[in-house]
C-alpha angles and dihedrals in degrees: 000000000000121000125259107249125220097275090068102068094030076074100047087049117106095229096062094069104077096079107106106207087046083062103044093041080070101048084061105044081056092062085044090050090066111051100006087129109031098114111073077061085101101026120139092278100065094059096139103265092235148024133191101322146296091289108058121084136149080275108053129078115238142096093284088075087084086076104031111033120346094191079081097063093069088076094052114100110170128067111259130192120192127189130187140178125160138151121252115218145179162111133266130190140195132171107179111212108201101213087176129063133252143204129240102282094241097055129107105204110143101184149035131299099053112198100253086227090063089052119115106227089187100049092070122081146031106333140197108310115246117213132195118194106186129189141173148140128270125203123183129175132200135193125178114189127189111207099162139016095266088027140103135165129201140195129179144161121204146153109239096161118044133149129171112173117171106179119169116274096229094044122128087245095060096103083063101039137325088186141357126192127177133153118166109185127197136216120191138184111193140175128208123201118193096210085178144003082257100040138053122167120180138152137193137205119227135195114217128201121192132188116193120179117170135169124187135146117258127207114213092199075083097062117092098203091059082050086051096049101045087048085050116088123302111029093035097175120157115232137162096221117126127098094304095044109147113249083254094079096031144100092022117161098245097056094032101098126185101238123183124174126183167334074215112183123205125187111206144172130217147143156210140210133183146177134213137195141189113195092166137015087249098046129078116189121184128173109182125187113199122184135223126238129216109240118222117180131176130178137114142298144198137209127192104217087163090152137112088230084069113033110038119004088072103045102099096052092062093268126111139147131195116244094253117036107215127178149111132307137206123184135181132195137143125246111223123271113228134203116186131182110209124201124181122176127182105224097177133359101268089030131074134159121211127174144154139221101208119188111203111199092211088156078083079080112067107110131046113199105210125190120188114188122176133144085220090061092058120101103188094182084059106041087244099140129208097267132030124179122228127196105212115195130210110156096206116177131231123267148221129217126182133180142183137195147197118203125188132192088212091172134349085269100042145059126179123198139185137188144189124201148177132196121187119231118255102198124089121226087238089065110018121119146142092300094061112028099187136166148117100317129191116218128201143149145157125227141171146199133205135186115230089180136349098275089028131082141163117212123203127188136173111186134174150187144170137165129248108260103272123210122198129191107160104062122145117270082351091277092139107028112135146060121315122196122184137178131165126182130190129196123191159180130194128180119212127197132184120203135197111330095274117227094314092081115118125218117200129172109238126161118267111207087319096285102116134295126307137178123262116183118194138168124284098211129017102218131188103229111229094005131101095222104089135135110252121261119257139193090200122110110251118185140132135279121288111260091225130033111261113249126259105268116270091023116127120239099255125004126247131290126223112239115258114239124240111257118257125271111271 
């Protein structure tokens, strides 16, 4: 091990703390130690791997469409029920490569020039791999009403955003994350209005309820306000910490606290509205519009401040900290806005093509507006009060998904289906790390569908997705330098299930065996479900031929009979 230079045990001397901003610095890297890294936690690389099943597309009518385009909804004309559950999978991967050097992890050296004796060698290079492997269950639910002839309601509750990432604590990403948990749930309620045979437009509200629980290890070198304290008189000791402090000064064990927030709970609103258009009977069009929601968690964290730096060195001069920091958190970010342009095509009877070109607008989520407050955190003596606000960066970019499937009427029971997908990445090198493992990622997956009677089916999908490997080398204060590997996978299963015929059911008066009139109800449309190709929808009566010419107007029903004479006297 190295030894500990002057300046260490300048800051363990009495006398140093007198020094206000070096006090207060530390009040507010404590509020930074808890939640300086929340927010990759949805980033673009925590869309939820999979939605409804492999059926369902801006261009397709179902009750899916709640979710991907409610102007569908406005064809559809018999009541649909879809339910899902499935399991999501996979395997991610991180092996940090330290391009910088550090010091040994007990010193306590501030600036450069660092003595070389008091260099890690060990501390510099690729180091042991880290590897995540989450798993967890999905569940989705879809209902399509018909409540009029041209309307449809919808209602619907899915998981479109969903991360769980368990790396080890001790782990040489834990600067960056230990764990990262968020779920953030919709529930919608849409309505669909065919306007035209060839035009439906709907939209739907949703409420959205998030959870987000994170732990991870902060380092306060990285902290400017400690810098700044430690530069001020009377310690007046030049050091290069701050955010843009070299590796050399950081992830000492002094500075280096435990920090856990959550389970933090937000309640949201949003919303969604689509078109779709029909232009032939072979050509889906579909444009959706899909808001964002504020997120706006609180909840409580925790900080370890377990050291005699802490607790005790400074009492005397007005500053102490339990052991364990507990209090309430409140933090703010902005779930991505999307805009995506569908397009369907039947190219033969049994075959049809559908895809999308979606546009996130993850750029929304730049800042994270963070807000600690805690009785424990305030230092009267000092004028540090109970709560203090933080703006955290992270100048992620916008992003482009695109998707296309294949979808095949193999027999009149079953329907096989495949797509291929890519996704850009939305963090930056400069700010990627194991808590968004972001990159280019390939998407594909195979489904089915099969009809166990005519109002029944059973829906099966395997899907998957990973991202290139992806090597960094420019991340800021070389925190995320290295390889990451990812790959999720999602099996499910969905029921659907068709009742009555909706509003669009016919009645028409036809003769039963010629004894008098009686009732016959039949289907308006003949659609073929999941499919493009479908007749249009039509509020005009169709029914067959009257058995019987009609009579001349103004003729009665049935002409006159004589009248029959008495029979004669016996």
């Amino acid at each position: 091990m190295g030894t500990a230079p002057v300046v260490g045990r300048v800051i363990r001397c009495a006398t140093v703390t007198k020094a206000f901003r070096g006090l207060d610095l530390l009040a507010t890297a404590v509020l930074l130690a808890a939640v300086a890294h929340a927010s990759p936690a949805a980033a673009s690389g925590f869309d939820a791997p999979a939605l409804s099943h492999g059926q369902s597309s801006p261009v397709v009518r179902d009750a899916a469409a709640v979710h991907y385009n409610p102007g569908q909804l406005g064809y559809i004309d018999r009541t649909e029920l879809d339910l899902g559950l499935g399991l999501i999978f996979g395997s991610i991967g991180y092996q940090r490569d330290r391009r910088g050097q550090y010091q040994y992890a007990d010193n306590f050296a501030f600036a450069e020039p660092i003595d070389p004796a008091d260099i890690d060698p060990s501390r510099t290079g690729v180091t042991q791999p880290v590897r995540a492997t989450p798993v967890g269950p999905i569940l989705d639910g879809f209902l399509a009403l018909p409540v009029a002839d041209r309307v449809t309601l919808g209602a619907g509750f899915y998981i479109p955003y969903a991360a769980i990432l368990s790396l080890p604590h001790d782990g040489d990403q834990r600067f960056q994350a230990q764990s990262v948990t968020l779920i953030s749930t919709h529930t919608t309620i849409s309505a669909g209005f065919r306007l035209h045979d060839v035009i439906s437009i709907g939209g739907g509200v949703s409420y959205v309820l998030s959870i987000l629980q994170l732990s991870k290890v902060q380092d306060f070198a990285a902290v400017q306000s400690f810098a700044d304290g430690l530069a001020s008189p009377p310690i007046s000791q030049a050091n290069d910490l701050g955010p843009s402090a070299p590796s050399t000064v950081r992830e000492l064990d002094l500075l280096a606290r435990q920090a856990d927030i959550g389970p933090a709970l937000s309640h949201g609103v949003s919303f969604n509205a689509g078109i779709a258009l029909r232009p032939t009977k072979k050509l889906d069009v579909a444009l959706v519009y899909q808001h964002g929601s504020r997120m706006r968690l609180n909840g409580d964290f925790t900080l370890n401040m377990d050291d005699d730096f802490f607790t005790q060195d400074l009492a005397a001069q007005g500053l102490q900290f339990p052991p364990v920091v507990q209090g309430k958190a409140h933090i703010e970010l902005s779930l991505p806005k999307r805009l995506t342009l569908g397009l369907g095509y039947q190219v033969a009877p049994r075959v049809s093509l559908d895809g999308s070109v979606s546009y996130v607008f993850y750029s929304d989520f730049d800042v994270i507006d963070i807000t600690l407050s805690s009785p424990d955190l305030a230092q009267p003596a000092l004028g540090i009060g109970e709560s203090v606000p933080q703006d955290l960066v992270r100048n992620w970019k916008n992003t482009v998904h695109g998707d296309l499937n294949v979808r095949v009427q193999a027999t009149d029971k079953l329907r096989l289906s495949g797509s291929f997908g890519y996704q850009s990445g939305a963090s930056p090198d400069s700010t990627v790390d194991m808590a968004s493992p972001d990159g280019h990622r390939l998407l594909g997956g195979v489904g089915m569908e099969y009809a166990l009677r005519e109002r029944v089916s059973l829906l099966g999908d395997i899907r998957a997705q990973g991202i290139i490997p992806r090597t960094v080398t420019e991340s800021d204060f070389d925190l995320g330098n290295g390889t990451y590997k990812m790959f999720l996978g999602v099996a499910a299963i969905h029921a659907k299930i068709k009742f009555g015929a909706g509003p669009g059911k016919r009645k028409r008066k036809v003769s039963v065996g010629g004894e008098g009139d009686a009732e016959a109800t039949e289907t308006e449309t003949a659609e073929a479900e999941g499919t493009t190709e479908e007749p249009p929808a039509s509020t005009d009566e169709v029914g067959p031929e009257p058995l019987e010419p009609p009579a001349p107007e103004g003729a009665d029903a049935e002409p006159p009979r004589p009248p029959v004479p008495p029979p004669p006297p016996a």
